[in-house]
N, C-alpha and C positions, 0 to 999 in steps of 0.2 A: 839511420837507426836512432840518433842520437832525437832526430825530431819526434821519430815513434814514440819514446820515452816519455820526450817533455809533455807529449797528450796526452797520453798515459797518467802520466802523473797530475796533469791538470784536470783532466777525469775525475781523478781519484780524489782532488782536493776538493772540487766544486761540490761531490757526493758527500761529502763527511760534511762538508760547508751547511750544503741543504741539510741534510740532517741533523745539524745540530742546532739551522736556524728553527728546522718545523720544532723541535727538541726543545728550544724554549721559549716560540711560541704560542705552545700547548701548556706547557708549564703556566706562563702569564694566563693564558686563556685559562686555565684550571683556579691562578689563584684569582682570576676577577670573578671567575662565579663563584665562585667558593666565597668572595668579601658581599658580593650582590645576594648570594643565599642568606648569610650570615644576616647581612641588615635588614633584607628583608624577614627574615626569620623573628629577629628584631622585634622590627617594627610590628609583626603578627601578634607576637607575646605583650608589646605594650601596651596593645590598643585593647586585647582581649582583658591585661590587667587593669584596664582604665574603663572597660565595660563590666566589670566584675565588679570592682570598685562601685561605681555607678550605681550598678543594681543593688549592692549592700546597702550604702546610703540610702537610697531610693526608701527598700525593705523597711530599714529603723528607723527613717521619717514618718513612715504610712504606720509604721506599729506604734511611734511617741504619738502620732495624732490623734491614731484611736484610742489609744490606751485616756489622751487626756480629752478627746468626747464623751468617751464613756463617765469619767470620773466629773466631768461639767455635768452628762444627764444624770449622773444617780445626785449630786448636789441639787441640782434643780428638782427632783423631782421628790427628794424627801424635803426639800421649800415645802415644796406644792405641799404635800400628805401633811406637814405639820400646820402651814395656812387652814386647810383643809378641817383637820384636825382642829384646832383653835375656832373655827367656824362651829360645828358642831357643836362645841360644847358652851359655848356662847348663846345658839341657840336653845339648845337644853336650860340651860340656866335661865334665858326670857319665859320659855314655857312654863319652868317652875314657878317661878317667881309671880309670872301672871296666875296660876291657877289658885294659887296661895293665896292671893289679892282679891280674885273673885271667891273663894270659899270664904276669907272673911268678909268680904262687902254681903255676901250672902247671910252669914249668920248677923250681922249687924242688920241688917232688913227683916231678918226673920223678928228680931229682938223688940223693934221698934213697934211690929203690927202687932207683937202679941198686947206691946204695954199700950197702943192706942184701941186693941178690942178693951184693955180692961174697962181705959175710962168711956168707953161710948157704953158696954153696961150699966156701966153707975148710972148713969143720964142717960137713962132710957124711955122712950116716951113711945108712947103707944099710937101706930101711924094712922090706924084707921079710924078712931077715934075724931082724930083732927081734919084728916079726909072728912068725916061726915059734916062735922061744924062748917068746914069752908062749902060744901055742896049748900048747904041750907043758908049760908050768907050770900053767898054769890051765884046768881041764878043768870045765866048767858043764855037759856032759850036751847031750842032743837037745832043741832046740825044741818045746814044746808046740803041739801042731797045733790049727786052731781048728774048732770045731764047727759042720756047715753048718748055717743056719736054714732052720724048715721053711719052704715055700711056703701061704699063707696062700689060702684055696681065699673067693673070692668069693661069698657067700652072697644071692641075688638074693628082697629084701623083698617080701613080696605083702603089698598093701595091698585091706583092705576098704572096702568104702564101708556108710552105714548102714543101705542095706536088704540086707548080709548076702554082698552077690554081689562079686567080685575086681573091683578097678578096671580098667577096659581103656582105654588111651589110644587117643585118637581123632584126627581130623583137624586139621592146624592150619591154623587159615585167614590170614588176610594182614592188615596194619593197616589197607591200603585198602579191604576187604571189609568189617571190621568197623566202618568209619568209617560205608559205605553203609550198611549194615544198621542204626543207628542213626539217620542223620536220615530213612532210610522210617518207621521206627514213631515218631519225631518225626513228619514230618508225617502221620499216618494218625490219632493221637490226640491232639496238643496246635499245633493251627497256629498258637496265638499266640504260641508259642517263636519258629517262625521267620520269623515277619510282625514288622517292627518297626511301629506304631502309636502318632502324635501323641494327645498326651493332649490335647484342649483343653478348657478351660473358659472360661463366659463374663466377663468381668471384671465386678468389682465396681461398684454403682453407690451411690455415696454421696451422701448431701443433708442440708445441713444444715434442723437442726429445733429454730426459734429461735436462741436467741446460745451456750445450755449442752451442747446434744444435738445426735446427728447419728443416720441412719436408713442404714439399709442395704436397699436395696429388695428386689435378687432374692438374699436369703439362704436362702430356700425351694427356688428353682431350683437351687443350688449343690450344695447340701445331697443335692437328691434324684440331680445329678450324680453327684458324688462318692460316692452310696451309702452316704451314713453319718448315723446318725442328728441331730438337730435340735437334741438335750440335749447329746449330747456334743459337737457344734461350739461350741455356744454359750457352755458349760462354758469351752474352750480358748480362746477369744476373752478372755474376762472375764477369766481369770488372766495369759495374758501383758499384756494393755493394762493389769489394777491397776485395772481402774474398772466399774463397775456399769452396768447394764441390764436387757433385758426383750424377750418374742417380742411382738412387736403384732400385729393385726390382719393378713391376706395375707399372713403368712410374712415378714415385717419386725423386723429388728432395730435398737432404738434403743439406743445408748450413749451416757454421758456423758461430755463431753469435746470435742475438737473434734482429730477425726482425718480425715486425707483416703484416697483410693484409693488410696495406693501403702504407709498404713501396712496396711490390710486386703490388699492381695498380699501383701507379706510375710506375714502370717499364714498367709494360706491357700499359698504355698509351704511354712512350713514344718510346718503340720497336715498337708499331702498328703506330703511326705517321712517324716513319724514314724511317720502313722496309716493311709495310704493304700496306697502304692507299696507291692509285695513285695521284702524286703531280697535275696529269692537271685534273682531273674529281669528285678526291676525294671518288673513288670508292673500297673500303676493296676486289674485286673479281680480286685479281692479283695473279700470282703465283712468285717464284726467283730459277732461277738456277746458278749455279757456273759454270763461262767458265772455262776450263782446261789451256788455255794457259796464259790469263790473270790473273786466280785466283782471278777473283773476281765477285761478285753476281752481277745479272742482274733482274731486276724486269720488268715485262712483264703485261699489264693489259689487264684482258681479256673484258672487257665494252668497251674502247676506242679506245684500243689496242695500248697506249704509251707505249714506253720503255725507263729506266733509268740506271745506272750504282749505285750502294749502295755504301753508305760510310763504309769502313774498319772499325769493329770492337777494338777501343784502348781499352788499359787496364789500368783503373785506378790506383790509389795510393793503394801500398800493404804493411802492416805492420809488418817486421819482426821478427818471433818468437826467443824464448832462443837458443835452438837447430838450428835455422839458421844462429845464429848471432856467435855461435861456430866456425861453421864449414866454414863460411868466415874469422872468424880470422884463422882459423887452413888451410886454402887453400892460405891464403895470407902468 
């Protein structure tokens, strides 16, 4: 019995135990939210009084600023109206002053002719009178009569042409007629004058090959695109990139170096502007052959049918390796 008891009672301790540990806690647990409300609660109020704060300053900066723009433009601008002002009446005053200047130069001219009519009255002499005496002193003969010029008779050019026969002018037609009559034999013989037509081609597909080389897959398909041979693309590659390669296997180009797609667009935009495109029509449907004696590409367009001469291939700057730079010292 006595042991019933002690469990009992150890029962009963360990329950009051727990519960006075869960008891406080809950308590603790109450007062740490309760301190973590608080601060934050806090910290919501100060940030909101420190953005309130903010926005007042803010407010009475933007209303001192304007307040003192406004007060710099009405200064400057009653400047201006009194410059203005001063201008004006400077000018009124030249106006007066000149009209003043001329109304008396005027009455002083008037003044002057009257007192010179007086004295040419006085000493007045009678003109025709002295007219006669000088006719009868001085006798110079009859006027030479002038000789008519003949009438110059218009002589009307007859032009040949070179098979022999007198030029006959013919009908003149109108600018709008001859506009028509132009794009019919445009479109009867060259329709890709006046079709305009998207060049596309398919983009580049680059891969690298290993850590030093990269591969160019459909440099074949391009190539047969573009209608231009395989040597001379590859040729133009090599010299603007400065670095070495090779045709591999299915029309594959490897370089070395580590270039992505968009430096290989650029290329191929500016090979199909040099070598490709016709410079008078701007038509991608040309072909280029190599003269043998000249040795040099001729670009032929089949829409306009221009012809040009291409500019030579140069090779850009090339960087030399260990093993190159050997064996120039060891040849020198």
């Amino acid at each position: 019995m006595e042991e019933k008891i002690e469990e009992q009672i150890e029962e009963k301790v360990e329950e009051k135990v727990e519960e006075q540990v869960e008891e406080k806690v809950e308590e603790q647990v109450e007062e740490k939210v309760e301190e973590q409300v608080e601060e934050k609660v806090e910290e919501q109020v100060e940030e909101n009084v420190e953005e309130q704060v903010e926005e007042k300053v803010e407010e009475n900066v933007e209303e001192k600023v304007e307040e003192n723009v406004e007060e710099k433009v009405e200064e400057k601008a009653e400047e201006k109206v009194e410059e203005k002002a001063e201008e004006k009446v400077e000018e009124k005053v030249e106006e007066k002053a000149e009209e003043k200047a001329e109304e008396k130069a005027e009455e002083k001219a008037e003044e002057m002719v009257e007192e010179k009519v007086e004295d040419a009255s006085k000493s007045f002499i009678d003109i025709d009178k002295v007219n006669d005496e000088a006719a009868q002193l001085f006798d110079f003969g009859e006027k030479k009569k002038k000789k008519k010029k003949k009438e110059v008779v218009n002589k009307v050019e007859v032009i040949i042409d070179g098979t022999g026969k007198v030029f006959e002018k013919g009908a003149v037609y109108p600018y709008e007629e001859l506009l028509h009559r132009i794009q019919d034999l445009v479109n009867k013989h060259n329709i890709d004058l006046c079709i305009s037509k998207k060049y596309t081609i398919k983009p580049p597909q680059v891969v690298r090959v290993g850590s030093k080389k990269v591969a160019w897959i459909n440099f074949k398909d391009i190539c047969t695109i573009m209608n231009r041979n395989e040597e001379h693309v590859f040729h133009f590659v090599l010299a603007e990139l400065g670095t070495e390669g090779s045709i591999a296997g299915e029309g594959q180009l490897v370089l070395k170096g580590k270039y992505g797609p968009k430096h290989i667009e650029a290329l191929l935009r500016k090979y199909i502007t040099e070598y490709v495109t016709c410079q008078m029509c701007k038509s991608p449907n040309t072909a280029m052959e190599k003269d043998s004696r000249t040795r040099l590409f001729h670009q032929h367009c089949n829409a306009c049918g221009a012809k040009r001469s291409v500019t030579t291939i140069k090779s850009g700057f090339h960087a030399l390796g260990r093993g190159e730079r050997r064996k120039a010292k060891h040849t020198n």
